[in-house]
C-alpha positions as CSV (number, residue, x, y, z in Angstrom):
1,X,13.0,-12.8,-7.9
2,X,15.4,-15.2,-5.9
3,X,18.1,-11.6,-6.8
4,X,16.0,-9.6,-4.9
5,X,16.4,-9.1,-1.3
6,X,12.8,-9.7,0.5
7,X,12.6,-8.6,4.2
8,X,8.9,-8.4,5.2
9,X,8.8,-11.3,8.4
10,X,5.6,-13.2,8.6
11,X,5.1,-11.4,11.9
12,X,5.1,-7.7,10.3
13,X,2.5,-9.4,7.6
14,X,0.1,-10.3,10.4
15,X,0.4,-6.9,12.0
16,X,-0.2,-5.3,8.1
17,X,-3.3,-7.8,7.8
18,X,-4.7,-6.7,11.5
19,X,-4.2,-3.0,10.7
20,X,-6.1,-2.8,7.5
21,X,-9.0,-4.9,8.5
22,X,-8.9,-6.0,5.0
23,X,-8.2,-5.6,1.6
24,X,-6.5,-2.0,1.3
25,X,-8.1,-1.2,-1.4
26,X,-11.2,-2.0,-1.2
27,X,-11.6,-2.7,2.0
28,X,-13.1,-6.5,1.3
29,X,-12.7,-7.7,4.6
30,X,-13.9,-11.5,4.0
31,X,-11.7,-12.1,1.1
32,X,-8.4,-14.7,1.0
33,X,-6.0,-11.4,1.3
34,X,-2.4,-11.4,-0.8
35,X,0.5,-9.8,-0.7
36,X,0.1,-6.9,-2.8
37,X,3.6,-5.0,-3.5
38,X,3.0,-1.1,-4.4
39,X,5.5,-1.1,-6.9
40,X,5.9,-4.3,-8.5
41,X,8.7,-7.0,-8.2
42,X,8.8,-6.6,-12.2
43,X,9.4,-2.7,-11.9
44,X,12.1,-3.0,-9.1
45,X,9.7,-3.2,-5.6
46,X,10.4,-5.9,-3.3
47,X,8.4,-7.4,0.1
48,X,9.1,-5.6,2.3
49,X,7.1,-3.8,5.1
50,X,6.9,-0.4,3.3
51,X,5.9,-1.3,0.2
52,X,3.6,-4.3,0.8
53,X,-0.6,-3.5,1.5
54,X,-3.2,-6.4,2.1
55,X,-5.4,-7.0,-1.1
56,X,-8.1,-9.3,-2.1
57,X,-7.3,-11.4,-5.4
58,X,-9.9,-8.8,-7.3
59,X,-8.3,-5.8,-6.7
60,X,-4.5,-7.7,-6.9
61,X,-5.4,-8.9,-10.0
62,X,-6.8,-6.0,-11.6
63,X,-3.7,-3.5,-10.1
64,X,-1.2,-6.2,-11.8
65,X,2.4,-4.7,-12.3
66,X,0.8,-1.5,-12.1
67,X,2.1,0.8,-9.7
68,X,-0.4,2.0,-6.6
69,X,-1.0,5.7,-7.7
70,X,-1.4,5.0,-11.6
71,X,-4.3,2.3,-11.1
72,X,-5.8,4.3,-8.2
73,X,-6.4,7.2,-10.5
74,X,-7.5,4.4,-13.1
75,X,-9.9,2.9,-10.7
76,X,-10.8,6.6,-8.9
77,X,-10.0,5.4,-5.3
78,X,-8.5,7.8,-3.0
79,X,-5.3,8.2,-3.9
80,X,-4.1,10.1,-0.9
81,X,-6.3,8.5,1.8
82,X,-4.4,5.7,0.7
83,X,-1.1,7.0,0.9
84,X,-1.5,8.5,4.1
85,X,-3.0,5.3,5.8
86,X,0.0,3.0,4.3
87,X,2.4,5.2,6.0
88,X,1.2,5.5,9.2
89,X,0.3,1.9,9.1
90,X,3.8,1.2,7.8
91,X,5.1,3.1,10.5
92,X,3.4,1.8,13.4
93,X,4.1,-1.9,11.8
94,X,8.2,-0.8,11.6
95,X,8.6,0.5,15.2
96,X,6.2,-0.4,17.7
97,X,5.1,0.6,21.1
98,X,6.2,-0.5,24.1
């Protein structure tokens, strides 16, 4: 992990937690949330601001090294909802308003 470059500031983490009102998953909004990378560190994802969603320790656990759209479709959550949400979240996160 210490070869991988990791860019997601604590800053852009608070902004990602604030946006998804909880776990983006789930949407557990009372649970300890983790950094939950899309595509896994052990399948080549990194932290950064575009590939890391709030999750509670249920849903990161379960999701493992998994990536996003194969355990959605395991778990039969809304794949695209999802998708669409984490961009534009993402997006807003990445260049914001002023």
């Amino acid at each position: 992990m210490d070869k991988v470059e990791h860019d997601l500031t604590d800053a852009q983490w608070a902004t990602l937690v604030a946006a998804w009102g909880g776990c983006a998953y789930c949407g557990a909004a009372d649970a300890h949330l983790q950094k939950d990378c899309m595509l896994p560190i052990s399948r080549g994802g990194r932290y950064t601001l575009a590939n890391v969603v709030p999750a509670c320790r249920s849903c990161n656990a379960s999701k493992c090294n998994a990536e996003v759209t194969t355990w959605m479709r395991r778990k039969k959550l809304d794949e695209q909802a999802f998708l669409v949400r984490q961009a534009e979240i993402a997006r807003s996160a990445g260049n914001p308003v002023r």
